[in-house]
C-alpha positions in Angstrom: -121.3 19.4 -40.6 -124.7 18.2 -41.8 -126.1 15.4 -40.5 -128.9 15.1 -43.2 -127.4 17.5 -45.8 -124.8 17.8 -48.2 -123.9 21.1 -48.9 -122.0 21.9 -52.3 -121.1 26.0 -52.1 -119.0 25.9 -55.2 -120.5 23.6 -58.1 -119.2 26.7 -60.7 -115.6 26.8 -59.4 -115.7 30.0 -57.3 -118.4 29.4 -54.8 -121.2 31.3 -56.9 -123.5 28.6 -57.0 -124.0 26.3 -54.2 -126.2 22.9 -54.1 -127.9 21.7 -51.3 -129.1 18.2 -51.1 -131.9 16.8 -48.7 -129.8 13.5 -47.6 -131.9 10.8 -46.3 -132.2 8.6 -50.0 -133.2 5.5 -47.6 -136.3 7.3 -46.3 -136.9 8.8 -49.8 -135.5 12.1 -48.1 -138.4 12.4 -45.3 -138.5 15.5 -43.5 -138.5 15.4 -40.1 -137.1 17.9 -37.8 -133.6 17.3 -37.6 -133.7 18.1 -41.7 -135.8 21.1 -40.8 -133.6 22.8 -38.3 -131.0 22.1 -40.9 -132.6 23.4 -43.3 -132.7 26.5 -41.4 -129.5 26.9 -40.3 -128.0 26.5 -43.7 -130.3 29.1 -45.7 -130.1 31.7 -43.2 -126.1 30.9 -43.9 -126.8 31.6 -47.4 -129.1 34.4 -47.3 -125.9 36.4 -45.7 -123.3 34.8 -47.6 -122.7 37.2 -50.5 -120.2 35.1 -52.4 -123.6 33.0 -53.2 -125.9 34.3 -55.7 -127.9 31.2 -56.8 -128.7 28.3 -55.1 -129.7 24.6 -56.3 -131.9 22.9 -53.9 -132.5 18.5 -54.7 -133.1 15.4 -53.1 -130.7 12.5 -53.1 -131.0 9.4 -55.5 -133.0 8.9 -58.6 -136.0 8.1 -56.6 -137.3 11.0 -54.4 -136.8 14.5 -54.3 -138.5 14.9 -50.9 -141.6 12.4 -50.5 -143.0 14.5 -47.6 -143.0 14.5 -43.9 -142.0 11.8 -41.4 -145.4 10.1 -40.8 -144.2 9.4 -37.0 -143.9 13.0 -36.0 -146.9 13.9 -37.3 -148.9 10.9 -35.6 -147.4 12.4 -32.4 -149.2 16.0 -32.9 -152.0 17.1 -31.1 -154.1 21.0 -31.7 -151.8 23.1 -30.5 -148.7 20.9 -31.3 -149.6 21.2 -34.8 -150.2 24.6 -35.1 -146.5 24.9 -33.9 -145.0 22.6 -36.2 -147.1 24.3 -39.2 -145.9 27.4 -38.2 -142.2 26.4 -38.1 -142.0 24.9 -41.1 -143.7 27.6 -43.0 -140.7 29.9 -41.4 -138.1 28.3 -42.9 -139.9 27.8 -46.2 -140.6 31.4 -46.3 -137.0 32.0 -45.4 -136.2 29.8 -48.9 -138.3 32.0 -50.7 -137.0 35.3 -49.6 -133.7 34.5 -49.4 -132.8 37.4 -51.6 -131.4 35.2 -54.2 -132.7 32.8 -56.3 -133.3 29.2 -55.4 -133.7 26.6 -58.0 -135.6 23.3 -57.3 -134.2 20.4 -59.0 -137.2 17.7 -58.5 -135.4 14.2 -59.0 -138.2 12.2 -58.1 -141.1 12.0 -55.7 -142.2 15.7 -54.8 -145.2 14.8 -52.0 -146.8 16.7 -49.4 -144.2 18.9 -47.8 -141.7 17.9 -50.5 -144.0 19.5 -52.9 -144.4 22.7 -50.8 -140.6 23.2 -50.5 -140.3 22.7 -54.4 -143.2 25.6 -54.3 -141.2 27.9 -52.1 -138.7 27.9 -55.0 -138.5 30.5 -57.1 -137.7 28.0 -60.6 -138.5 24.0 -61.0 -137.2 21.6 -63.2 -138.7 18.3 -62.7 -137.2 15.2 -64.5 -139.4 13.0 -66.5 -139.9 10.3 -63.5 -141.0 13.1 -61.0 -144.0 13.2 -59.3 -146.0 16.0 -57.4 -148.5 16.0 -54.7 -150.7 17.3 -51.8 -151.8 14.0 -50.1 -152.3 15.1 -46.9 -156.1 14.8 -46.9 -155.5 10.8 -46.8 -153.9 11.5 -43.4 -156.8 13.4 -41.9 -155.0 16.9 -42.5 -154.3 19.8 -44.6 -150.7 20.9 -45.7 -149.1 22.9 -43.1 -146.0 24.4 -44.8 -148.0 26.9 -47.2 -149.1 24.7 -49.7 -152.7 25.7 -49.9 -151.2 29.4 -50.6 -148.9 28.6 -53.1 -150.4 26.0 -54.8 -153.1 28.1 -55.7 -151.0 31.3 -56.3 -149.3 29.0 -59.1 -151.8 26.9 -60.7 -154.8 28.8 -60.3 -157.7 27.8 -57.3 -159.5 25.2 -59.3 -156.4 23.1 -59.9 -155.2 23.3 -56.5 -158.6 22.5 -54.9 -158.2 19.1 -57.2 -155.1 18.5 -56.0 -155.6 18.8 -52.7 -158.2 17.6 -52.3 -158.1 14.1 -54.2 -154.9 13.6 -52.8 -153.9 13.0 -56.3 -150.2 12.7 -57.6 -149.4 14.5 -61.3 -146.5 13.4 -63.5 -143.9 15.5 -64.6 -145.8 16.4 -67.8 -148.6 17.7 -66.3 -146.9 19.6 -63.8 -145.7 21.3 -66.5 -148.9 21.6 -68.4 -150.5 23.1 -65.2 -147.4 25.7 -64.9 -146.2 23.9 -61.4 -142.5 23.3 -63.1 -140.8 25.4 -65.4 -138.9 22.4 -67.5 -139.1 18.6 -68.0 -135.7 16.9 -68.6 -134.4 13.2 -69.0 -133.3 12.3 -65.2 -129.6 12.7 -66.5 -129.9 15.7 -67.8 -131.6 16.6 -64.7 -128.6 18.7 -62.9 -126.6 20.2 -65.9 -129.9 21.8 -67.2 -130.6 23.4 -64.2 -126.7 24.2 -63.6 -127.0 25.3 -66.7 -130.5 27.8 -66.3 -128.4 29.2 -62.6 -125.0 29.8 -65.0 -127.7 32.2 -67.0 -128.8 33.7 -64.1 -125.1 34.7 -63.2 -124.3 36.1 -66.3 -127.0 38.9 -65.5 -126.8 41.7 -63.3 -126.9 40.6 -60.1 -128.3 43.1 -58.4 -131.3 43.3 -60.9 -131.5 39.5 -60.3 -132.3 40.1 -56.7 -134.4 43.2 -56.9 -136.5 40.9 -59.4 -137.0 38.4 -57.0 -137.7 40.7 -54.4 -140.5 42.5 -56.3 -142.3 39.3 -57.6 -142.5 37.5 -54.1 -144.1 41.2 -53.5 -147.1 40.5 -55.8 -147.9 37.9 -53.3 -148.4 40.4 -50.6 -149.3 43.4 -52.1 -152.3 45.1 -54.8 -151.3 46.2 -58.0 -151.1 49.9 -57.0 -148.8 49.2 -54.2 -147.0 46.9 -56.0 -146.1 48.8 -59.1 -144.7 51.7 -56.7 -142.5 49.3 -55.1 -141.3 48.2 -58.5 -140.6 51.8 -59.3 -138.9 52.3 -56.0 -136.7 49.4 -56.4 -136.2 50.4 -60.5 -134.9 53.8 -59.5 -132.8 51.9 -57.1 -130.9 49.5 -60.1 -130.5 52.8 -61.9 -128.5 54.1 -59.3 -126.1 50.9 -59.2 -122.7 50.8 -61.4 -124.1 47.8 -63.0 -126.8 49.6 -64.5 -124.5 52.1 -66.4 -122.2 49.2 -67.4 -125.2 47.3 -68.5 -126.4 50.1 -70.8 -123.2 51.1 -72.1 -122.5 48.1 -73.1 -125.5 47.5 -75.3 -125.0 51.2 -76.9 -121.2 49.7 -77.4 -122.5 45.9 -78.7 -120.0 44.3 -76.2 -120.8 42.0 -73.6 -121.2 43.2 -70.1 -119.3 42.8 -67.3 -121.1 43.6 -64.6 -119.6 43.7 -60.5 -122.5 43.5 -58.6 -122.2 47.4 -57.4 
């Protein structure tokens, strides 16, 4: 179906977690724009597909989760050419992050340029201990175009991002994690279960809490404090309307698990 994907929409058994996997592992999974429209077509898929509630996005092989952009495309962009490409690519990594749902980034390997920047557009990383993150695009005469500067910064704070992006520096796994970039460090083969494992947690919560969580933290991105608080009480009073809120609540003032529907 894919010509640069593999597509896993059932890695629990009943389709509630789904695995996508950048697959190019002879180009260290290179983005270029065949994986891009890909990319796209799949997640807009997913944001729709309500038998999906988490999704696992990777890279295939031990060696690269995406290493960044295929240097030929870019050498072939000119002012306004750019702009364009910038601009599509932020589209569909701004469709990753507000898909609704969460998105889990499992970083195999090399994470560089706009490899790191679709690791940032999702919502959870877990690096293994070989992984490697950067912003080299400066060595190529150019910024990043997929929103890196935004969310680097939102993440890590201005001063660590300016480093990085502007040195053109790589970080290991550790620091990454030190830095707040990636929210777990694993052996490589542990790299899947533990973030199988982390999206199986995630299900065993309320989903529609899940989602309105998501929703309301992407929102701190775009909005004050003020207005943001207000649209986390709007979207509180919205869970307290839902059947999983009362089952959720009853069954802590019961001490049984809860078995929640996703109404």
């Amino acid at each position: 179906m894919y010509s640069t994907l593999l597509f896993d929409p059932s890695t629990d058994g009943n389709n509630r977690i789904a695995k996508v996997t950048v697959n190019r592992p002879d180009k260290l999974n290179l983005l270029n724009s065949t994986v891009m429209n890909e990319l796209k077509e799949l997640f807009e898929k997913l944001k729709d597909d309500d038998s999906v509630d988490v999704v696992i996005l990777t890279g295939s092989g031990e060696k690269a989760f995406v290493a960044g952009a295929d240097i030929k495309e870019l050498n072939a962009l000119e002012a306004k050419s750019g702009k364009d490409f910038s601009a599509k690519g932020q589209e569909v990594f701004n469709l990753i992050e507000n898909l609704g749902k969460p998105v889990i980034a499992a970083v195999n390997g090399f994470a560089l340029g706009g490899g790191c920047e679709i690791a940032l557009a999702c919502h959870m990383r877990v690096a293994s201990e070989n992984a490697k993150f950067g912003q080299p695009e400066v060595n190529l005469g150019i910024i990043p175009g997929y929103g890196g500067t935004q969310r680097l910064a939102r993440l890590i704070g201005k001063g660590r991002a300016m480093e990085m992006i502007l040195t053109g520096d790589m970080i290991d796994a550790k620091t990454a994690y030190d830095f707040g970039l990636v929210n777990k460090v694993v052996p490589q083969a542990e790299l899947i279960k533990t973030v199988e494992e982390l999206a199986t947690k995630i299900l065993s919560k309320g989903q529609i809490a899940v989602r309105m969580s998501v929703k309301t933290i992407n929102a701190t991105h775009e909005m004050g404090q003020a207005e943001g608080q207000k649209y986390e009480a709007e979207l509180f009073g919205y869970c307290c309307g839902t059947k999983d809120f009362k089952e959720g609540t009853t069954a802590f003032l019961e001490k049984r698990k809860a078995e929640f529907k996703g109404e």
